[in-house]
C-alpha positions as CSV (number, residue, x, y, z in Angstrom):
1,X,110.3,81.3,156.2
2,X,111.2,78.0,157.8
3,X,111.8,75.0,154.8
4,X,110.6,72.0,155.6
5,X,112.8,68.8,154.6
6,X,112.4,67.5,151.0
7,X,114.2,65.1,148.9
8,X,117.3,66.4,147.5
9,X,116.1,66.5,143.9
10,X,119.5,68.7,142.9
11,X,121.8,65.8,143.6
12,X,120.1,63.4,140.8
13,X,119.6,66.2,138.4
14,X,123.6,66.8,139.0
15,X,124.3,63.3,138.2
16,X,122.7,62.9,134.9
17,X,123.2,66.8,133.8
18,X,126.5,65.5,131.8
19,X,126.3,63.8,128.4
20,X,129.0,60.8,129.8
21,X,127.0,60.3,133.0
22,X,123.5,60.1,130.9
23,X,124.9,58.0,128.4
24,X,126.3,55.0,131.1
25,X,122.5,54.9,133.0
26,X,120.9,54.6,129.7
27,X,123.4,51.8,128.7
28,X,122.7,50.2,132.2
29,X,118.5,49.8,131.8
30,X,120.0,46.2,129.9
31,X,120.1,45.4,134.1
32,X,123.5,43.7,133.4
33,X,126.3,44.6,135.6
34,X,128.9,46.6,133.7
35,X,132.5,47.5,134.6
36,X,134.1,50.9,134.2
37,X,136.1,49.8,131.7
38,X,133.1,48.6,129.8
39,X,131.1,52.4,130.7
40,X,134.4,54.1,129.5
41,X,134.4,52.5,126.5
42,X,130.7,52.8,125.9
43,X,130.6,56.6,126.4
44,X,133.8,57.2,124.7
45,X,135.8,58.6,127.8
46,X,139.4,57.2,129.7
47,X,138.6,55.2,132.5
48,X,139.7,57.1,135.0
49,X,137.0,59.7,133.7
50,X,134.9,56.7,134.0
51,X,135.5,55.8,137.4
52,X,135.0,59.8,138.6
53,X,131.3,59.3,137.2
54,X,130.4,56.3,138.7
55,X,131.2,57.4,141.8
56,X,129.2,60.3,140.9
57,X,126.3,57.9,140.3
58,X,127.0,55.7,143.2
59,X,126.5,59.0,145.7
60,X,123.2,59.9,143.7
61,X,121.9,56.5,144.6
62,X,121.6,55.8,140.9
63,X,123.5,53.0,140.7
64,X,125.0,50.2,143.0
65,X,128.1,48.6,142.9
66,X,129.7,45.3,143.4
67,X,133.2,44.4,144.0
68,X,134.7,40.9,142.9
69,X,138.6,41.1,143.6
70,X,140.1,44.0,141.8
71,X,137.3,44.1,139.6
72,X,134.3,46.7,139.8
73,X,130.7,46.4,138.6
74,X,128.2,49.0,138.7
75,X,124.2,48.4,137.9
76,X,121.3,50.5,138.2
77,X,120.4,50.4,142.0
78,X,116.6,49.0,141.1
79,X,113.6,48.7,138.8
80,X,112.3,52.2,140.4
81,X,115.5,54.1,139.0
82,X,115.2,52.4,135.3
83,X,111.8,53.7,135.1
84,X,112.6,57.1,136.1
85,X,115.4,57.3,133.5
86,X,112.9,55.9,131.3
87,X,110.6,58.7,131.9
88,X,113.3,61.1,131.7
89,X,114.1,60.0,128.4
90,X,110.3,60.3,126.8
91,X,110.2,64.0,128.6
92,X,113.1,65.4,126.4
93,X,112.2,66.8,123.0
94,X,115.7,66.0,121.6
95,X,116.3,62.5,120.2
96,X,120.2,61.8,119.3
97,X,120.5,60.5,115.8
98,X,122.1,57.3,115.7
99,X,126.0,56.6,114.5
100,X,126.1,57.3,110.3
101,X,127.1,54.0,110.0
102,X,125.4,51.5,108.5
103,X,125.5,48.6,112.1
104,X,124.6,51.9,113.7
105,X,121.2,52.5,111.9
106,X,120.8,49.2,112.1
107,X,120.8,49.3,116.1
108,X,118.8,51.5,116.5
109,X,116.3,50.1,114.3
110,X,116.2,47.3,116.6
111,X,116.3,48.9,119.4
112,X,112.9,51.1,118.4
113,X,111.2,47.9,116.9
114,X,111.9,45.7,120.4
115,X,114.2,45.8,123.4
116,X,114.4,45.1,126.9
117,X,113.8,48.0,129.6
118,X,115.5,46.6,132.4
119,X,114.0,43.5,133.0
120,X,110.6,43.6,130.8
121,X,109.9,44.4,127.2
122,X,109.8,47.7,125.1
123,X,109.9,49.6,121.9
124,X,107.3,48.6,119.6
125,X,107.0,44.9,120.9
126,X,106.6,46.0,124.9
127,X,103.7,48.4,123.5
128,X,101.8,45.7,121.5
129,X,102.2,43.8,124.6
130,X,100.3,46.1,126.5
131,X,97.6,46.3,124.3
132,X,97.1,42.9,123.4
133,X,97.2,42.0,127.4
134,X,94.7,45.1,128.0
135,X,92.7,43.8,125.2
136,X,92.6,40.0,126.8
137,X,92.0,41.6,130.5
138,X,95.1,40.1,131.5
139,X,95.9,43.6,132.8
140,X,93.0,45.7,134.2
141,X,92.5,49.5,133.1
142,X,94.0,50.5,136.6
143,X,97.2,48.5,136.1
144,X,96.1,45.6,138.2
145,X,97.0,41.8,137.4
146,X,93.6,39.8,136.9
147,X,92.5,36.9,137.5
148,X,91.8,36.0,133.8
149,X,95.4,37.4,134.1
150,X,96.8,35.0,136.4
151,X,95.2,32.3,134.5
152,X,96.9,33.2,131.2
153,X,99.6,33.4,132.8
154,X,99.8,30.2,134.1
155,X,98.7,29.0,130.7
156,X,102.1,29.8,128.5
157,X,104.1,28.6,131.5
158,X,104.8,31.2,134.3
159,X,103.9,30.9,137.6
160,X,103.4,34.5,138.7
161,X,103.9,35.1,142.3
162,X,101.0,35.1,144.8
163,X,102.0,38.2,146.3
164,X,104.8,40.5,146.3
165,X,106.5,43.7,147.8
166,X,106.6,45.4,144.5
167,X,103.7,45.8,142.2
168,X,103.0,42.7,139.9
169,X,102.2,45.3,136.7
170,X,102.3,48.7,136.1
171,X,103.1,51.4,133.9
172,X,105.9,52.3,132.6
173,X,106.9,55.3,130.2
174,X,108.1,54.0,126.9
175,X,111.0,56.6,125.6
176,X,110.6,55.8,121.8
177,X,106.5,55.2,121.2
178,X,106.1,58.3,123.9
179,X,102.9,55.7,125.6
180,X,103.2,53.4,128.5
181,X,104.3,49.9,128.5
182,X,103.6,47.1,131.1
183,X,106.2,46.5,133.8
184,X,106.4,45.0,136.8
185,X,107.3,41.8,138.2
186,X,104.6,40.0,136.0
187,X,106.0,42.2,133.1
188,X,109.7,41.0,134.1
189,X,109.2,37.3,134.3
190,X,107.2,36.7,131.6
191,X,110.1,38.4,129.3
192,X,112.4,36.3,131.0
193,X,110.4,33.0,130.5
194,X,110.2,34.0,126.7
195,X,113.9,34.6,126.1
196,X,114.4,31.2,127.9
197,X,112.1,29.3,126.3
198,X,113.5,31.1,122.9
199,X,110.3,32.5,122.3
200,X,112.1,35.8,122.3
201,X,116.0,36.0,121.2
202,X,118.2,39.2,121.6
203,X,119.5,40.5,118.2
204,X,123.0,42.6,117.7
205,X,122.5,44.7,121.0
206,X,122.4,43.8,124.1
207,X,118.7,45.1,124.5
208,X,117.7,44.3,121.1
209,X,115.3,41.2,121.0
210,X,112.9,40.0,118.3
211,X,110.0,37.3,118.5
212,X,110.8,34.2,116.9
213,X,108.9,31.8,114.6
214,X,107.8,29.6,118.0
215,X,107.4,32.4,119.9
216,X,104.7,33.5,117.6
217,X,103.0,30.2,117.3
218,X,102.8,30.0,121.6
219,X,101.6,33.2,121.6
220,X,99.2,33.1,119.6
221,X,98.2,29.7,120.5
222,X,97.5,31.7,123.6
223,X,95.3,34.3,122.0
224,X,97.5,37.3,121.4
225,X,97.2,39.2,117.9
226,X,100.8,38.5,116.7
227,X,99.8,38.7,113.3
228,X,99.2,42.6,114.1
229,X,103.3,43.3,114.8
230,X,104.5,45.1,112.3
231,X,107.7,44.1,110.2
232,X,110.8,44.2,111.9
233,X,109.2,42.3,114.9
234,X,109.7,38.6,114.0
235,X,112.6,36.4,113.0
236,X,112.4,34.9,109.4
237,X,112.2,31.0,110.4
């Protein structure tokens, strides 16, 4: 029986099939570039074990890297990866408990309640998101910016992009609410135009971020439900 040619699904499964490898990609969905060092020290392994994944990574297509003098950054290769390991993650029944300690209970509280997903939002923040810019028709049912969209846009400050070569929204599997979040370049900018405007500030991780008492007045000066986030979501003024 002849095979025809199909993608090589083995080689990514291979690459995150050890608990060192899986731990790095999920650090790297903050879409910072990261040294070795800094992956060693993050999944608890020497360096040189460290540098025998990435490379690892680097041949799966996972990740890219960047070379400034003797120093080597890794980062994952695009948005289309950080999805896919976001999906990956919401498929397995097994959540790891976070450290005992007390700053490690803590992170991961944040973490759940609102956090960055490579370049847009997630956790329980992203979600609300979603549904408060399905509610407004910002985003259509079939994941399509609108015009009203556009408009609203425009309205808290961003200039969205006429057109594009990747998709302005779309879905995106959130790992910890197990339900789709927005992403996209829409998705990304706006999260960026928050954090700069300090509408949104990042909290003891790297990922972590929170609304903040001007964030909530903007936003809901712009007609989104804030008063519906739950504790945990906004910084005490």
């Amino acid at each position: 029986m002849t095979t025809p040619a199909h993608p090589d699904l083995a080689l990514v499964a291979r690459a995150l099939a050890d608990e060192s490898r899986a731990s790095m990609v999920l650090a790297l969905l903050d879409g910072r570039a990261w040294t070795a060092g800094e992956l060693a020290s993050h999944a608890g392994v020497a360096r040189s074990t460290a540098s025998a994944h990435v490379d690892q990574l680097v041949a799966a297509g996972l990740v890219s890297e960047l070379r400034q003098g003797r120093h080597r950054y890794v980062r994952l290769r695009d948005a289309q990866v950080a999805d896919a390991v976001e999906a990956l993650a919401a498929l397995s029944p097994r959540v790891r408990p976070a450290t005992a300690s007390l700053s490690g209970q803590r992170v991961d509280a944040e973490l759940q309640a609102g956090r960055t997903c490579y370049r847009h939002l997630a956790g329980r923040l992203g979600v609300w998101l979603t549904d408060e810019w399905l509610r407004l028709e910002i985003v259509s049912d079939d994941w399509e910016l609108t015009a009203v969209g556009r408009a609203w846009l425009d309205g808290v400050g961003f200039q969205c992009p006429a057109a594009a070569r990747r998709p302005l929204v779309r879905p995106c599997l959130d790992w910890t609410e197990r339900r789709e979040h927005v992403a996209g370049l829409a998705a990304d900018g706006f999260a960026q135009h928050a954090l700069d405007l300090g509408w949104l500030e990042r909290r003891s991780h790297r990922r972590s971020v929170e609304l903040t008492p001007a964030g909530c007045t903007a936003l809901s000066a712009s007609g989104l439900r804030v008063d519906e986030l739950p504790a945990g979501h906004l910084r005490s003024p």
